[in-house]
C-alpha positions in Angstrom: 92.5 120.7 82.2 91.6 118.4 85.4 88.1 117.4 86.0 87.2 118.1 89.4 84.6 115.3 89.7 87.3 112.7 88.7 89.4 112.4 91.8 92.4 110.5 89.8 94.0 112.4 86.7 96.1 111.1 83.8 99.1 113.1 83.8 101.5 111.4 81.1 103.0 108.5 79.5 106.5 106.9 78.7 108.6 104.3 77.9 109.5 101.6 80.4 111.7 99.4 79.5 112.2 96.1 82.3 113.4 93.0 82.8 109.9 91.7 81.4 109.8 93.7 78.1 109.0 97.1 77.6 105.7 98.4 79.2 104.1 101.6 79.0 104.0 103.9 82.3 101.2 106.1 82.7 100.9 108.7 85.8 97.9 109.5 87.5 97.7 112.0 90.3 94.9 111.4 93.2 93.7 115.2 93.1 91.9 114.8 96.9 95.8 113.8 98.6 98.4 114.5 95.8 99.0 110.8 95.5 100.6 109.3 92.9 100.0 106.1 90.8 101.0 104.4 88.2 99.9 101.7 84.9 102.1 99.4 83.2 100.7 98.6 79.8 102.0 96.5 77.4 100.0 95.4 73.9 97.0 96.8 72.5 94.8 96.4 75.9 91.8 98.3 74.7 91.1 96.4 71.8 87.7 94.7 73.6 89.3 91.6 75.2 89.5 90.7 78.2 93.4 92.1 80.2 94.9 89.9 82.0 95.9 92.4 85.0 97.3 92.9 88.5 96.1 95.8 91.0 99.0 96.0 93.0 99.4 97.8 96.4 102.5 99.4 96.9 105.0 97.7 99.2 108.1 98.9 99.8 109.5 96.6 102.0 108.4 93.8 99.7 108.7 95.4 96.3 112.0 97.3 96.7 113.6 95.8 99.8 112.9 92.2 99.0 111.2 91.6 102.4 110.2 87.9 103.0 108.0 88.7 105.6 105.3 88.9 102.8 104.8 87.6 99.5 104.2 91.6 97.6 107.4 91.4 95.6 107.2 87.9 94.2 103.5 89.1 93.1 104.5 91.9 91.8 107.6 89.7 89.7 105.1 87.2 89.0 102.0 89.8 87.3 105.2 91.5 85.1 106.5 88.2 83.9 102.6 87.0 83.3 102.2 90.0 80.8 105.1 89.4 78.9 104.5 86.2 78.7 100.8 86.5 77.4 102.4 89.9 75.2 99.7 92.0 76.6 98.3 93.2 79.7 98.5 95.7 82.5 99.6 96.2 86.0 98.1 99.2 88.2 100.5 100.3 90.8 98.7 102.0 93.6 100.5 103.7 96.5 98.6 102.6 99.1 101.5 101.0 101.8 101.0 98.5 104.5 97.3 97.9 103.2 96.6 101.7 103.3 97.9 102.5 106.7 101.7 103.9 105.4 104.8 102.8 106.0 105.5 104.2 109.4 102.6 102.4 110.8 103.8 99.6 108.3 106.6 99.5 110.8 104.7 99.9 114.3 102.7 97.0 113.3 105.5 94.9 112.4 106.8 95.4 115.3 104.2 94.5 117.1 103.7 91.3 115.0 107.2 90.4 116.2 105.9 90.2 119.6 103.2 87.6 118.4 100.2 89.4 117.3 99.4 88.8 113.6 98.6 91.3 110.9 95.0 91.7 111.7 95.5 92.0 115.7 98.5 94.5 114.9 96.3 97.2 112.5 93.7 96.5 115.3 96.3 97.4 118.2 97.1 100.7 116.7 93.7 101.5 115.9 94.2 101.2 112.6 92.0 99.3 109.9 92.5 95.8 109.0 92.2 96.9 105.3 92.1 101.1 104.6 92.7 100.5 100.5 90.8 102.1 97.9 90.3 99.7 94.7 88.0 102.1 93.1 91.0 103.9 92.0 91.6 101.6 89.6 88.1 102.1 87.7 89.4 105.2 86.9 92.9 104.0 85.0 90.8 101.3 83.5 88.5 103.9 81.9 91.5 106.3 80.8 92.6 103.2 79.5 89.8 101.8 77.4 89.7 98.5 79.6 86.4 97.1 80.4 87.0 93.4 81.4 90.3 91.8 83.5 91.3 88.2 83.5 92.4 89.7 87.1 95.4 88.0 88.9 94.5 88.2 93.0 94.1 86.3 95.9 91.7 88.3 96.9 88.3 88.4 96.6 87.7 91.8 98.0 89.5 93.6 95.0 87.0 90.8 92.8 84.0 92.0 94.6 85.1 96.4 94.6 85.8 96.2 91.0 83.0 94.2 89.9 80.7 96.8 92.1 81.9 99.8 90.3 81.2 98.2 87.0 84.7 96.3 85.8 83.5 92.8 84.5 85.8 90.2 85.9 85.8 87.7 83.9 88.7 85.4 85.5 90.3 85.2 88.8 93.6 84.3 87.7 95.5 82.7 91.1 98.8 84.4 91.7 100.3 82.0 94.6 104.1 83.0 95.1 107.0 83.9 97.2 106.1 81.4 100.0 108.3 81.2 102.5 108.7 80.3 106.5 109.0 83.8 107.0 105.8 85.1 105.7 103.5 81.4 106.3 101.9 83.0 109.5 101.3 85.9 107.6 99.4 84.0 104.7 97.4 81.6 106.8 96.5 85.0 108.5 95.3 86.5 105.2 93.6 82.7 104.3 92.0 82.8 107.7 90.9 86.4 108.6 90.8 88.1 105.5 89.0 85.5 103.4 92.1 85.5 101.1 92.2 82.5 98.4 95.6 81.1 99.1 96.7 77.0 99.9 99.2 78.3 102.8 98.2 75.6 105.7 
């Protein structure tokens, strides 16, 4: 039975077998939208060690349609192949497009940035917020999970500062600098500049 007070609920968990190894995939269902998420676990990640892990917005364009007008799908590569290669850890999946705003807006801002604004001055454009994601979802798989500290792999110090509010000790920032391109280098030194984002794009 769901708890009402918890807004995200585990629902179940399988097999996932990848190019990285086999993970396991556990569902959770945001109970306020419908929304759903999901973890990628692979060892023994509540042993009382620190997880290296990835909190990973959905991005479709990036993720599935290998988009090099960002660098989401080369993180995303880059977090599964880290796992395997340390043989434990966990990537949250969390369905939160175009930095919260959805993918049809995704698209309106794009196309706005391809008449010179830049991601912030787009979102801004369309009345939309710079950044509309909600990290604190994730203290709720990392409690179904067992997980109390990350060895987290970001850029960003936002998703540093949300989780280490709600009570996730982040013990490492672990740098996850790929899938630059000329395509997406605006796009980064936006993020660098505006968004405070820890990245060595010029």
């Amino acid at each position: 039975m769901s708890n009402p007070a918890i807004p995200l609920q585990f629902v179940a968990a399988c097999r996932l077998p990848t190019e990285w190894g086999e993970f396991t995939m556990h569902g959770f269902e945001d109970t306020r939208s419908g929304q759903e998420h999901v973890a990628l676990s692979m060892g023994d990640i509540a042993d009382g060690r620190p997880v290296l892990a990835r909190v990973h917005s959905e991005c479709l364009t990036g993720d599935a349609l290998f988009s090099q007008r960002c660098d989401c799908g080369p993180q995303l590569q880059a977090a599964l192949q880290a796992v395997q290669a340390a043989g434990r850890g966990l990537v949250m999946y969390l369905r939160q497009e175009g930095r919260g705003i959805g993918l049809i807006n995704k698209i309106r801002a794009y196309q706005l940035q391809d008449q010179g604004l830049d991601t912030v001055e787009a979102n801004v454009a369309l009345g939309l917020p710079v950044d509309a994601r909600d990290f604190v979802l994730a203290k709720y798989m990392l409690d179904h999970l067992g997980v109390r500290q990350l060895r987290l792999m970001t850029n960003n110090p936002q998703k540093v500062a949300t989780l280490s509010q709600v009570g996730i000790d982040i013990v490492e920032r672990v740098p996850l600098q790929v899938g630059h391109n000329l395509e997406n280098a605006h796009y980064l030194h936006t993020k660098a500049v505006k968004m405070g984002h820890m990245l060595d794009a010029d």
